[in-house]
C-alpha positions as CSV (number, residue, x, y, z in Angstrom):
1,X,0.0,0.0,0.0
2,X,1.5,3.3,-1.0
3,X,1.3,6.7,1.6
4,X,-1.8,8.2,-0.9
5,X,-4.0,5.8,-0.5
6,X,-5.4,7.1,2.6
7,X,-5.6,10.4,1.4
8,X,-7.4,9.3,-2.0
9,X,-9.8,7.4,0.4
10,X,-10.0,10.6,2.9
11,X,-10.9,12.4,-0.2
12,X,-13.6,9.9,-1.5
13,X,-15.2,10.1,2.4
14,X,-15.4,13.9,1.8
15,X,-17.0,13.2,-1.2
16,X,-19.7,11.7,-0.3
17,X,-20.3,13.6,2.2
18,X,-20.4,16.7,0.3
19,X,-23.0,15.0,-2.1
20,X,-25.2,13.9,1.1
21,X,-25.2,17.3,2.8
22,X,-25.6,19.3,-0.4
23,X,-28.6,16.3,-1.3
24,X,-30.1,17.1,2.0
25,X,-30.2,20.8,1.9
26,X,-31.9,20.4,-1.7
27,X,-34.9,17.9,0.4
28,X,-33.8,15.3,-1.8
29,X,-34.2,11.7,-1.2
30,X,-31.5,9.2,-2.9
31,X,-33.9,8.1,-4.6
32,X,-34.7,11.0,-6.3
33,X,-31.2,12.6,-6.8
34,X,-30.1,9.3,-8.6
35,X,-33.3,9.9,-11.1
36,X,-32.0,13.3,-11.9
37,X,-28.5,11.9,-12.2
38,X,-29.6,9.3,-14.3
39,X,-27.9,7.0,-11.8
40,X,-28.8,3.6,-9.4
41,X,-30.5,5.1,-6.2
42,X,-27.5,1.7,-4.6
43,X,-24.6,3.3,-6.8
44,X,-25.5,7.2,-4.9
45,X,-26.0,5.6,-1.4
46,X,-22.9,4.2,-1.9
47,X,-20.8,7.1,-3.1
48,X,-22.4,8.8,0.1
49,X,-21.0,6.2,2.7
50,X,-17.6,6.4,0.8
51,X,-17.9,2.6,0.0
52,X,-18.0,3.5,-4.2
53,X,-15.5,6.2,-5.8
54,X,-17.4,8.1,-8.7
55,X,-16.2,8.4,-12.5
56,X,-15.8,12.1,-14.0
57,X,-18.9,11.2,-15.6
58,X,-20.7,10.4,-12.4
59,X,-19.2,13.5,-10.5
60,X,-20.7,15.3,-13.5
61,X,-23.9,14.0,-13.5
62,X,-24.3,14.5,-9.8
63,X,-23.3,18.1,-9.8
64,X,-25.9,18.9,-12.4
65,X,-28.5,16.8,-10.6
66,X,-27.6,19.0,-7.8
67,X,-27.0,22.5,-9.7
68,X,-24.2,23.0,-9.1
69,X,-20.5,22.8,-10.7
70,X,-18.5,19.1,-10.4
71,X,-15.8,21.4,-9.6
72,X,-17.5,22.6,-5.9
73,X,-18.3,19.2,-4.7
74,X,-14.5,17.8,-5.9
75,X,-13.4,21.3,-3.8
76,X,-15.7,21.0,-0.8
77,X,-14.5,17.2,-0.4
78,X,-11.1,17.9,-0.5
């Protein structure tokens, strides 16, 4: 194991929580975030607990789901 790999995970953690919060504040279930995202309701639960690190394209899809920039929620998490 090399001395990033915790910080990739740390940032993957922050990730998802960033999406949660920011899921949250908009009153949005999984559920329906994934819809938007065009994305398994499983596959966003699991980017929220960390457990699933999302593509570019996922990050993307997420962010517009959300309205807001990938770029903030890569920032937020890190």
């Amino acid at each position: 194991m090399s001395d990033t790999m915790p910080a990739r995970r740390g940032i993957q953690i922050g990730f998802g929580r960033v999406l949660r919060d920011r899921r949250l504040a908009l009153g949005l279930s999984q559920e329906a975030l994934a819809a938007r995202a065009d994305l398994h309701r499983n596959y966003v639960g699991e980017v929220e607990r960390g457990a699933k690190c999302p593509s570019l394209c996922a990050v993307e899809a997420l962010a517009e789901a959300l309205g807001v920039r990938p770029s903030e929620l890569v920032r937020d998490a890190e």
